[in-house]
MIMAR-237382 format. One line per field, with one value per residue (C-alpha): residue number from 0; x, y, z. Coordinates in Angstrom, 2 decimals. Layout:
BEGIN
i = c(NUM	...) $
c1 = c(X	...) $
c2 = c(Y	...) $
c3 = c(Z	...) $
END
This chain:
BEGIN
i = c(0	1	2	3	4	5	6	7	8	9	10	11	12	13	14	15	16	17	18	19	20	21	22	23	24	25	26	27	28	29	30	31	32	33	34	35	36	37	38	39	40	41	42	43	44	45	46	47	48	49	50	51	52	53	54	55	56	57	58	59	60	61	62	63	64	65	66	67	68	69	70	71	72	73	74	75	76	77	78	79	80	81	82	83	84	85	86	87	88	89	90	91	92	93	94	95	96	97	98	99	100	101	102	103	104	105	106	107	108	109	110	111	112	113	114	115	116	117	118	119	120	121	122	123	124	125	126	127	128	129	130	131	132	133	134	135	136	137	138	139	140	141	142	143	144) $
c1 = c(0.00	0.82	1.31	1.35	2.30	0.93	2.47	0.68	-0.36	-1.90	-4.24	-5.08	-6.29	-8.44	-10.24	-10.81	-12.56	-14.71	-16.00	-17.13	-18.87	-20.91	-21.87	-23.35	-24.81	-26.01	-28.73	-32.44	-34.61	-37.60	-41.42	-44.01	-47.43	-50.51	-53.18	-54.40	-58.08	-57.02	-58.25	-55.01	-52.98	-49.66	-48.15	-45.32	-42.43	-43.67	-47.20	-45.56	-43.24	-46.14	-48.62	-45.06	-44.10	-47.94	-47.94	-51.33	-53.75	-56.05	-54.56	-55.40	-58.60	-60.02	-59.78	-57.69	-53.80	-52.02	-48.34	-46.24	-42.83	-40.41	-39.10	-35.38	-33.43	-32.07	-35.43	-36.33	-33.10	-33.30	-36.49	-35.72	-32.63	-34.52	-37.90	-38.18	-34.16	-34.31	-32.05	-33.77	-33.66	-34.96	-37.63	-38.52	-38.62	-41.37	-43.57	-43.22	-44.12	-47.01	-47.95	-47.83	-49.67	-52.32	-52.26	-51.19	-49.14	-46.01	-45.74	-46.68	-43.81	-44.11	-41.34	-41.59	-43.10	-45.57	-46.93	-46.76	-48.69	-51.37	-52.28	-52.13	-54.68	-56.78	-57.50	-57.22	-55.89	-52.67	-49.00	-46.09	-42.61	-40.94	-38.56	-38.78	-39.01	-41.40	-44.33	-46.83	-50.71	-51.77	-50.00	-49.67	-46.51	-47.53	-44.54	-40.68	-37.40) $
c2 = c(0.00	3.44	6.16	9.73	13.23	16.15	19.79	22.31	23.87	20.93	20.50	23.98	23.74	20.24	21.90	24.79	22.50	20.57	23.61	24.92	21.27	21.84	25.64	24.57	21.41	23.65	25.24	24.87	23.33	25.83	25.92	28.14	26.69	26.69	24.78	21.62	22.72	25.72	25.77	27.05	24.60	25.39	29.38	30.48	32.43	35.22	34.80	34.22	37.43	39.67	38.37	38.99	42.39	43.88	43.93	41.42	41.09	38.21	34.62	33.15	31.29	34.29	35.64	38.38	36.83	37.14	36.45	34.68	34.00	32.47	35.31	34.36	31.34	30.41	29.15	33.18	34.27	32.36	33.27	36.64	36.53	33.97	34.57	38.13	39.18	41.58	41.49	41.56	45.20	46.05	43.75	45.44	48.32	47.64	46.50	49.22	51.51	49.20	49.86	53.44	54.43	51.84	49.32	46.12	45.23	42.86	39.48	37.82	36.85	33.49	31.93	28.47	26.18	24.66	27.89	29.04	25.56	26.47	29.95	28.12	25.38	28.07	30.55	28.98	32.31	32.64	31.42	30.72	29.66	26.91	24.02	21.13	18.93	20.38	19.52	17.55	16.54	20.12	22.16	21.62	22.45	25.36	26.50	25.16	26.89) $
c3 = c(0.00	-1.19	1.19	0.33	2.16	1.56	2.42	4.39	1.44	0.25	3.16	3.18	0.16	0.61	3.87	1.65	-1.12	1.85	3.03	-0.33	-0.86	2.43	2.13	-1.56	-0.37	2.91	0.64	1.29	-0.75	-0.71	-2.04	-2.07	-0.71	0.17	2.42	1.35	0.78	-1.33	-4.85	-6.06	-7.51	-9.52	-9.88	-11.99	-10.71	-11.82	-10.27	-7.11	-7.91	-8.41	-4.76	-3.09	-4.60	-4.71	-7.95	-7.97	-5.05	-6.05	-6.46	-9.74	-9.03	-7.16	-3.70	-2.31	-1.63	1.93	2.25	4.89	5.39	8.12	10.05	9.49	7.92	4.71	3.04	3.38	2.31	-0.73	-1.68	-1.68	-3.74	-6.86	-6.93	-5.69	-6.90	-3.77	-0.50	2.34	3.10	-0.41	-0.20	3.28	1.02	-1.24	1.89	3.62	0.80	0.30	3.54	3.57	0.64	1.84	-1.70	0.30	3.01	3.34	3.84	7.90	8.84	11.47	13.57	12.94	9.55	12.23	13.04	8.74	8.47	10.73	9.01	6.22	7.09	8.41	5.08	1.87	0.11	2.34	0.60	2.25	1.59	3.80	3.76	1.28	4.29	6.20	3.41	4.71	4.05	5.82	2.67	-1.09	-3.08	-5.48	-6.94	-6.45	-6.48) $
END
């Protein structure tokens, strides 16, 4: 059996690789949903986009849209950045203006998928965004990342 040695440098530079292979593997899988008795059944990006940004107000099949995120946590962060192409701060931005000149509000923003899943089970019109894993017979899988 072969044995090799490897320099400092070496090393330095396979940790380097390993780390790089977790923080891309580290990424969430997300999805936009909605509770299992809503009538909605499939949006586009852009749909999605639009209920998030206040550019639309009513879901596709009717009814007025309310919005709901996780209040912190990578499945928010990456929402923001590829469906919405906004940081955080500039997507605080738009809601706030929303807010202000009184045509919508931003999204609710919950502290757990548990607690997204119960507003969700509880209004038919709200979407959310949570964790590939966390889908379960209370929500349906609308749109994914």
């Amino acid at each position: 059996m072969r044995t090799y040695k490897f320099g400092a440098r070496t090393g330095v530079r396979l940790a380097s690789a390993l780390l790089v292979l977790v923080v891309v593997s580290a990424r969430a899988d997300v999805v936009v949903v909605v509770g299992a008795k809503s009538p909605v059944n499939t949006l586009t990006k852009g749909q999605v986009a639009d209920i998030y940004l206040g550019r639309t107000k009513d879901l596709p099949t009717g009814g007025a849209a309310l919005t709901a995120l996780l209040d912190k946590g990578p499945e928010k962060d990456e929402f923001l950045d590829k469906v919405l192409g906004k940081t955080e701060q500039q997507a605080r931005a738009v809601w706030t203006r929303l807010t202000f000149t009184g045509s919508g509000q931003g999204p609710k923003e919950l502290g757990s998928s548990a607690d997204l899943k119960k507003l969700l089970a509880n209004n038919p019109n709200v979407i959310g965004v949570i964790n590939k894993s966390d889908v379960d017979t209370q929500v349906k899988v609308v749109f994914a990342l």
